[in-house]
VOBA-86679 format. One record per residue: z negated, x, y of N, C-alpha, C in turn. Coordinates in steps of 0.2 Angstrom, whole numbers, plus 5000, padded with zeros to 4 digits. Each point is the difference from the previous one (the first is absolute). Layout:
BEGIN
+------+-------+--------+------+--------+---------+------+-------+--------+
:  nup : neast : nnorth : caup : caeast : canorth :  cup : ceast : cnorth :
+------+-------+--------+------+--------+---------+------+-------+--------+
:    Z :     X :      Y :    Z :      X :       Y :    Z :     X :      Y :
...
+------+-------+--------+------+--------+---------+------+-------+--------+
# end
This chain:
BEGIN
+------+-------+--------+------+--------+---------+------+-------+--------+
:  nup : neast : nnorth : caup : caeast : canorth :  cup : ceast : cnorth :
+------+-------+--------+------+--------+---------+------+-------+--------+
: 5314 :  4910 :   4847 : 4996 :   4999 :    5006 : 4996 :  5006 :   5001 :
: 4998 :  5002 :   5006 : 4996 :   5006 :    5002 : 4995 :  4998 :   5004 :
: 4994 :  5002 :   4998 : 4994 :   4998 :    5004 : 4997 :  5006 :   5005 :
: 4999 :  5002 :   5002 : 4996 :   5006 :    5006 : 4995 :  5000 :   4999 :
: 4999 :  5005 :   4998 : 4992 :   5001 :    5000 : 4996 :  5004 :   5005 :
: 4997 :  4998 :   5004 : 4997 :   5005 :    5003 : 4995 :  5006 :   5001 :
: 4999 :  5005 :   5004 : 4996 :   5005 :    4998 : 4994 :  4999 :   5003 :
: 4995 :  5001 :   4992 : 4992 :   4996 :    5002 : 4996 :  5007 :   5006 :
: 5004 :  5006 :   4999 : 4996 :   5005 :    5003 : 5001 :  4999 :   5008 :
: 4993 :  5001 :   5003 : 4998 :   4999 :    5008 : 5003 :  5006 :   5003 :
: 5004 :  4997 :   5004 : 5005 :   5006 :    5006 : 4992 :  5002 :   5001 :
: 5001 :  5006 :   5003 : 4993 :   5006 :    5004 : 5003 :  5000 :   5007 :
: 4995 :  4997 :   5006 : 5003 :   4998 :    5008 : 5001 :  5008 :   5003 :
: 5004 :  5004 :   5002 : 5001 :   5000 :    5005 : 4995 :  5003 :   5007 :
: 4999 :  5004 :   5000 : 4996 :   5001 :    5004 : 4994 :  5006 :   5001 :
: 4994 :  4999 :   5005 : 4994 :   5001 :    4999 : 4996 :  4996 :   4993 :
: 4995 :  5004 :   4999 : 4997 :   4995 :    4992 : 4993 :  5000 :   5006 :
: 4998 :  4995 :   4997 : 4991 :   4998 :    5002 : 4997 :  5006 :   4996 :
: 4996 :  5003 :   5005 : 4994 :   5004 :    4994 : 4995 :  4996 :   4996 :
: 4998 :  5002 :   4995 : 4998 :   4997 :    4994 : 4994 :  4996 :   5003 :
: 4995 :  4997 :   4997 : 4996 :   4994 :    5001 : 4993 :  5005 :   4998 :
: 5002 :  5003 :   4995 : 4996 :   5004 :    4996 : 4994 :  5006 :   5004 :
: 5005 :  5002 :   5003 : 4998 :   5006 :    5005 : 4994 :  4997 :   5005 :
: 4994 :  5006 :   4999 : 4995 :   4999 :    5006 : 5002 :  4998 :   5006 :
: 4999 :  4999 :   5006 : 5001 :   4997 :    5005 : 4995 :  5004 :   5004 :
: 5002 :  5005 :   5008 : 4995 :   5002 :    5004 : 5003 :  4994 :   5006 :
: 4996 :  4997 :   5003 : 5001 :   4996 :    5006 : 4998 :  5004 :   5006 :
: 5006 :  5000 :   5004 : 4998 :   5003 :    5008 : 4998 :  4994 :   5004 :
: 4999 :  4999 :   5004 : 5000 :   4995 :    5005 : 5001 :  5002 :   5007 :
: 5007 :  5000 :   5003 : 5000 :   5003 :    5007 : 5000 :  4995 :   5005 :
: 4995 :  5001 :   5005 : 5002 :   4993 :    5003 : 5004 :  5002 :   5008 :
: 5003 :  4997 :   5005 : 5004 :   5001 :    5004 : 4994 :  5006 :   5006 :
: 5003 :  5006 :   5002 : 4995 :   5002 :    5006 : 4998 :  4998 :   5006 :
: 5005 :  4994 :   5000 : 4995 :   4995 :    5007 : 4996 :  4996 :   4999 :
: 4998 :  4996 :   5003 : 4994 :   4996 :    4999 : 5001 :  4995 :   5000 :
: 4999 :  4996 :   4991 : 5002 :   4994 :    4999 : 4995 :  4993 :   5001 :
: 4996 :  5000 :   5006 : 4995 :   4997 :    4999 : 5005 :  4991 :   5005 :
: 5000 :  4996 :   4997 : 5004 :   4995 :    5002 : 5004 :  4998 :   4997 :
: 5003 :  5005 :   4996 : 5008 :   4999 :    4997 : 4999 :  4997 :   4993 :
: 5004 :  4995 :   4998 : 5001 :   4995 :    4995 : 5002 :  5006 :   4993 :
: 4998 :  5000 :   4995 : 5001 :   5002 :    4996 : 5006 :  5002 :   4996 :
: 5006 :  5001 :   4998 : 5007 :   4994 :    4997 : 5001 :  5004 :   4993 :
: 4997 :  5004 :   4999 : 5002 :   5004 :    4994 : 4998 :  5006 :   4998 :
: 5005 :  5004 :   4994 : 4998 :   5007 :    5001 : 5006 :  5002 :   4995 :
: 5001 :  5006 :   5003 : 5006 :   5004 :    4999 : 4998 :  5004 :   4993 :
: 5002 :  4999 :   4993 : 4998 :   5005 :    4995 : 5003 :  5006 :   4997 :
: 5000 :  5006 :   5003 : 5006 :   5004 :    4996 : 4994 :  5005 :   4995 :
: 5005 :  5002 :   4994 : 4998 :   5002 :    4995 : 5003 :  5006 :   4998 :
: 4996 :  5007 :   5001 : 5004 :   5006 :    4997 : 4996 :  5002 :   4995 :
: 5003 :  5002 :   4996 : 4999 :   5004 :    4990 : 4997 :  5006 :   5003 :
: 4994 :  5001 :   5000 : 4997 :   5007 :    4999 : 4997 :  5004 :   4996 :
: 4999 :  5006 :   4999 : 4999 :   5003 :    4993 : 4993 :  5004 :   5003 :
: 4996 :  5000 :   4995 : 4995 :   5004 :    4998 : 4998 :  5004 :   4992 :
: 5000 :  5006 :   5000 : 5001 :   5003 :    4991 : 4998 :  4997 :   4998 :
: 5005 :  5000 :   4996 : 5001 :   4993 :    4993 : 4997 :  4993 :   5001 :
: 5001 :  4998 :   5006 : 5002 :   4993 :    5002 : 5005 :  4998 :   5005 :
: 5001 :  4995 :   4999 : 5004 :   4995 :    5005 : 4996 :  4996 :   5004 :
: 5002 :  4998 :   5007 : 4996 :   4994 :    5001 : 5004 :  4997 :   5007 :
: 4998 :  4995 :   5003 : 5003 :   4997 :    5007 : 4996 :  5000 :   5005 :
: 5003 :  5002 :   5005 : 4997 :   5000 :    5006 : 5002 :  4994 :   5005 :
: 4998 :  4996 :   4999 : 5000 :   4994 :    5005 : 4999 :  4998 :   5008 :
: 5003 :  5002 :   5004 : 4999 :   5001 :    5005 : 5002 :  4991 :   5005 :
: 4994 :  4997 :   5000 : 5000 :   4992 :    5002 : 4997 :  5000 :   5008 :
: 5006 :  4999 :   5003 : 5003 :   5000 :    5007 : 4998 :  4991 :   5003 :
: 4995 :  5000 :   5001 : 5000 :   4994 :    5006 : 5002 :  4997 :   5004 :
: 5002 :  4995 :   5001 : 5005 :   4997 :    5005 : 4997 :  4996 :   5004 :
: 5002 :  4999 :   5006 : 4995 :   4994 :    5007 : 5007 :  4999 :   5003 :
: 4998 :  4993 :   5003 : 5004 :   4998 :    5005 : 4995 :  5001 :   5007 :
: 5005 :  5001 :   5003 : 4996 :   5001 :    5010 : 5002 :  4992 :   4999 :
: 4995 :  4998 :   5005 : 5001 :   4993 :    5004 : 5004 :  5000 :   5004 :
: 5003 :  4994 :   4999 : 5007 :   4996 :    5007 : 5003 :  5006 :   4998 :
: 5004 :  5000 :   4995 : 5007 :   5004 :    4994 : 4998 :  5008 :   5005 :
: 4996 :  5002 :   4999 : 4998 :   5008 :    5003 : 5002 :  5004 :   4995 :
: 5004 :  4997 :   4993 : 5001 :   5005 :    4996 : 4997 :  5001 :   4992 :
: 5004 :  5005 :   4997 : 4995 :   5001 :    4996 : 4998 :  5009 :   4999 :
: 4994 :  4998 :   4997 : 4995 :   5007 :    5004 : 4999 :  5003 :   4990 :
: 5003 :  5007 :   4998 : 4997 :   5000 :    4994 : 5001 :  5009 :   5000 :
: 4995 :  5003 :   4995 : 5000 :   5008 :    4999 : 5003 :  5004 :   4997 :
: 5001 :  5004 :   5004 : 5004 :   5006 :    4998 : 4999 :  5002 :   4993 :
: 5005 :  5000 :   4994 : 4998 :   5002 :    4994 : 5002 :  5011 :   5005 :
: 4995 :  5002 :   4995 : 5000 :   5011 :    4999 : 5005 :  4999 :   4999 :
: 5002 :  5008 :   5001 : 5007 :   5002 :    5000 : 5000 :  5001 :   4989 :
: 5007 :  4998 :   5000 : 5000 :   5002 :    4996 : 5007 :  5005 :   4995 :
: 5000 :  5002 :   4997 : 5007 :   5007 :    4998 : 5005 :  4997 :   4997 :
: 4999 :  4996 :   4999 : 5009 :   4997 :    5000 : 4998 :  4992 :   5004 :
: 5005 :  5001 :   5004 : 5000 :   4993 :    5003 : 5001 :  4993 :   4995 :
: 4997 :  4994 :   5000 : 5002 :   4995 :    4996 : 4999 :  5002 :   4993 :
: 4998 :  5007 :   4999 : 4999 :   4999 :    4992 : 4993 :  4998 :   4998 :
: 4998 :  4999 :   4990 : 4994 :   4998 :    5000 : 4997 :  5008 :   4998 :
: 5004 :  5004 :   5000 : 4995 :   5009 :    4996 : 4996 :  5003 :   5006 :
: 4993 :  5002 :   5000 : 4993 :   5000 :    5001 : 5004 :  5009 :   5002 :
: 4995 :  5003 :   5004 : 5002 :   5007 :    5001 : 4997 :  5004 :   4992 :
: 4996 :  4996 :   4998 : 4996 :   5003 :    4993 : 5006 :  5002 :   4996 :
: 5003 :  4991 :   4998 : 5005 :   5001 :    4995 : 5006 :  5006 :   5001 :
: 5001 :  5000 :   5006 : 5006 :   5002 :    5003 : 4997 :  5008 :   4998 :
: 4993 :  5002 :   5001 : 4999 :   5006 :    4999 : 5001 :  5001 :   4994 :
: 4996 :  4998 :   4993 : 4999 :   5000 :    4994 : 5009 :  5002 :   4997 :
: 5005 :  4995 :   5003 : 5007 :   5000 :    4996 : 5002 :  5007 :   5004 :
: 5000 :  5002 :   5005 : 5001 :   5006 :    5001 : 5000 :  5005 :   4998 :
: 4992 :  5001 :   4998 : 4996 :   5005 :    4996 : 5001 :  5002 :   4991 :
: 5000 :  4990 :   5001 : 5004 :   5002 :    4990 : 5007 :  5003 :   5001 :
: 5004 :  4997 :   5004 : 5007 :   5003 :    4999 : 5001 :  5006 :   5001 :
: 4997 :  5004 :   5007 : 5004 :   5008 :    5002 : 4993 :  5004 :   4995 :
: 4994 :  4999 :   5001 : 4997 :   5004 :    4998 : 4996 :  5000 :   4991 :
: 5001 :  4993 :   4998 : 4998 :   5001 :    4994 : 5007 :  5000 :   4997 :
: 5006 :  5000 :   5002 : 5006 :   4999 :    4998 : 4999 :  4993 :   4993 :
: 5001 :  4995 :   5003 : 4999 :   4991 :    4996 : 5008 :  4998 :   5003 :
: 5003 :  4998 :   4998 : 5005 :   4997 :    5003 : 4998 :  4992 :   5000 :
: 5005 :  4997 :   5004 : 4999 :   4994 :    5002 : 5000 :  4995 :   4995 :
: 5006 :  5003 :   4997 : 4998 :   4992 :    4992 : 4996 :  5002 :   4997 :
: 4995 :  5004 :   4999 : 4994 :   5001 :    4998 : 4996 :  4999 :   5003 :
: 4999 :  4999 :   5008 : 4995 :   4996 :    5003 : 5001 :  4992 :   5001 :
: 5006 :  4999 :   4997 : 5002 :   4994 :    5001 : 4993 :  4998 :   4994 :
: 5003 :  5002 :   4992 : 4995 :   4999 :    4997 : 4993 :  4998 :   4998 :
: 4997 :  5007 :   5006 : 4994 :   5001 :    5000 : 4996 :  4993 :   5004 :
: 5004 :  4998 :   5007 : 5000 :   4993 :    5004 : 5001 :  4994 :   4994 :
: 5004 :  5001 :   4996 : 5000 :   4993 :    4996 : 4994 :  4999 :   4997 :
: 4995 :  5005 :   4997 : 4995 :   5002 :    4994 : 4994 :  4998 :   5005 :
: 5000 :  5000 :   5006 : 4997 :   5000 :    5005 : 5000 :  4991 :   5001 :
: 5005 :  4995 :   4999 : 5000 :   4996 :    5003 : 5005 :  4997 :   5003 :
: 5004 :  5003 :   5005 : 5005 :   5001 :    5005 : 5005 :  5003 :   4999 :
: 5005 :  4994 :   5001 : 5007 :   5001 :    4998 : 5004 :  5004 :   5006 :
: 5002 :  5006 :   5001 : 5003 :   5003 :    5006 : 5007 :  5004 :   4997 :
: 5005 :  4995 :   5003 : 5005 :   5003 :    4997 : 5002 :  5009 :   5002 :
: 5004 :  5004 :   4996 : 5002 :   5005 :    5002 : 5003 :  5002 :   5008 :
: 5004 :  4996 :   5001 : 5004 :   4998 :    5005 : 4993 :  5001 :   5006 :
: 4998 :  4996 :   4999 : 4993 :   4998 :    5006 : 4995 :  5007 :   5001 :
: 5000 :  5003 :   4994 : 4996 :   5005 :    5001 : 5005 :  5008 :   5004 :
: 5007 :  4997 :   4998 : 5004 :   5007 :    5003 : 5000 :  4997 :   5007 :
: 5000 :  4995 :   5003 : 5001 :   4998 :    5008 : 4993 :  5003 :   5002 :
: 4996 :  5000 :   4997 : 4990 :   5001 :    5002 : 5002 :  5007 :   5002 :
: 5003 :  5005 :   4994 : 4999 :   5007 :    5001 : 5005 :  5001 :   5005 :
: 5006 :  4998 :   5000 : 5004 :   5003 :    5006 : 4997 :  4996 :   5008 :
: 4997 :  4995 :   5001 : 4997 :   4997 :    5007 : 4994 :  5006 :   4999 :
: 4996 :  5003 :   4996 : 4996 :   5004 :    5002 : 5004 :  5008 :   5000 :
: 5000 :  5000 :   4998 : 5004 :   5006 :    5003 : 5005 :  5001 :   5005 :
: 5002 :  4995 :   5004 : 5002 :   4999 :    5006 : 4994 :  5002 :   5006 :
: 4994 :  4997 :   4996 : 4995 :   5001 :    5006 : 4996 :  5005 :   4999 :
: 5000 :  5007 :   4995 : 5001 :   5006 :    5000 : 5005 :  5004 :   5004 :
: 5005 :  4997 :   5001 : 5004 :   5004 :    5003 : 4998 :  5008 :   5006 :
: 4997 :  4995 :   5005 : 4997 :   5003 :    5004 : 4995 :  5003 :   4999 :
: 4995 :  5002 :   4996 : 4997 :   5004 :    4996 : 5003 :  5004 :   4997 :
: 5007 :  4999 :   4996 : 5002 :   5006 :    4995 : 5005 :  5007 :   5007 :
: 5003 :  4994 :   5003 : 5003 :   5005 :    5006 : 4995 :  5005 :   5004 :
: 4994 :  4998 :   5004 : 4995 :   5004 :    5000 : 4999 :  5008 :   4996 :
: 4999 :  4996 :   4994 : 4997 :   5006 :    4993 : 5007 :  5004 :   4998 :
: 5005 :  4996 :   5002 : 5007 :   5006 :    5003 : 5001 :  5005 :   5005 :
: 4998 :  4997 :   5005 : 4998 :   5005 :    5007 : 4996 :  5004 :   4998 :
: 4996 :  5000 :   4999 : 4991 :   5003 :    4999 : 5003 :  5005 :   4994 :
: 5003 :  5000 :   4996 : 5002 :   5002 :    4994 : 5005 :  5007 :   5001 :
: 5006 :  4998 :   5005 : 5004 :   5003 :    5002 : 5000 :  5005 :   5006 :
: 4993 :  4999 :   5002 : 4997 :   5005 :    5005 : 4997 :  5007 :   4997 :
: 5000 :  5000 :   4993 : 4995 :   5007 :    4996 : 5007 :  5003 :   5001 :
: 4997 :  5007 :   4998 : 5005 :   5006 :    5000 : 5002 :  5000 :   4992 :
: 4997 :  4996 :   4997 : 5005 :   5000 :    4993 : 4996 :  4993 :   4995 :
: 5006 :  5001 :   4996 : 4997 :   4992 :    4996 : 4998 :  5002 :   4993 :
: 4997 :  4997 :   4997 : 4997 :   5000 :    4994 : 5002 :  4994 :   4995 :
: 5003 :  5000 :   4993 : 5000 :   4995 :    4997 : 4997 :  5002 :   4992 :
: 4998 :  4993 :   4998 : 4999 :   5000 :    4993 : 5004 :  4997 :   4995 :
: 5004 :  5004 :   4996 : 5006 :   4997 :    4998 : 4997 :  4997 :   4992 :
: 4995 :  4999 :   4998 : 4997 :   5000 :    4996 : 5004 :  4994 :   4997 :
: 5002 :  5000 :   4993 : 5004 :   4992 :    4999 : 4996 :  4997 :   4993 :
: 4997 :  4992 :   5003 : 4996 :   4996 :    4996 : 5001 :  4998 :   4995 :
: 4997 :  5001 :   4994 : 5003 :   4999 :    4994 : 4996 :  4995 :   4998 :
: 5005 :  4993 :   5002 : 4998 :   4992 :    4999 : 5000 :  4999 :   4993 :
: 5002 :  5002 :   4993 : 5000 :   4997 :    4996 : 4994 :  5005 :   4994 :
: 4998 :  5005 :   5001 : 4997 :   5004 :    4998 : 4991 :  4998 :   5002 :
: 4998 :  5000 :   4994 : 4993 :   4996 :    5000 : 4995 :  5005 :   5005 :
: 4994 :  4995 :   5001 : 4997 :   5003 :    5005 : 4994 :  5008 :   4998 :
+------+-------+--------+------+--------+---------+------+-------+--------+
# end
């Protein structure tokens, strides 16, 4: 006879993860630009971005209000800020800080991955290489610029100087 036995380990879902429970919490409060003086209350809209500040973490909560107009006029609620990745939860901060470690302190990303876990917050590899290339999309326009402006001198200058990553400091 053969019995089955099943695996006690919990499948990992798929997905976006909740940011941690642990993490400070800043609350925005945006309320709609018009004038919600009549309007039934119905809710509120919670989005949640990961922001950094040196050597911490924390969220930014931006709690978006909801009204219904009278006789189905609608529902009235505020405009969340722009923000640098569309739909993502990284803060311009974080999005700054991972930049800075990568090109200019040379940290590669499974090292920040680390450094995020030591911190609290699980961010996969994968998640932080989409952050660096959506940000560097929205450089674009800025690096083209500083290639005009660059390319207009009567000669160029470079520093070939080569960084010796594994020699102590």
């Amino acid at each position: 006879s053969y019995t089955r036995k099943k695996s006690t380990s919990k499948h990992s879902p798929h997905g976006r993860q909740k940011l941690p429970a642990h993490l400070p919490r800043k609350q925005i409060i945006i309320e709609p630009e018009t004038d919600t003086n009549g309007l039934k209350k119905i809710g509120q809209e919670i989005t949640e971005e990961l922001e950094y500040k040196p050597g911490t973490l924390y969220v930014k909560q931006y709690i978006r209000t909801k009204y219904q107009a009278p006789n189905d006029g609608g529902i009235l609620i505020g405009n969340l800020p722009y923000r640098p990745i569309e739909k993502g939860i990284a803060g311009p901060g974080l999005l700054a800080h991972i930049l800075i470690s990568k090109f200019v302190d040379h940290m590669p990303l499974n090292r920040q991955v680390k450094q995020f876990k030591r911190l609290g917050v699980r961010i996969p590899a994968s998640t932080l290489n989409g952050w660096v290339r959506a940000s560097c999309d929205l450089l674009l326009p800025l690096e083209q610029l500083l290639r005009e402006h660059t390319l207009q001198g009567d000669y160029l200058q470079a520093d070939e100087t080569i960084i010796k990553v594994q020699e102590p400091a």
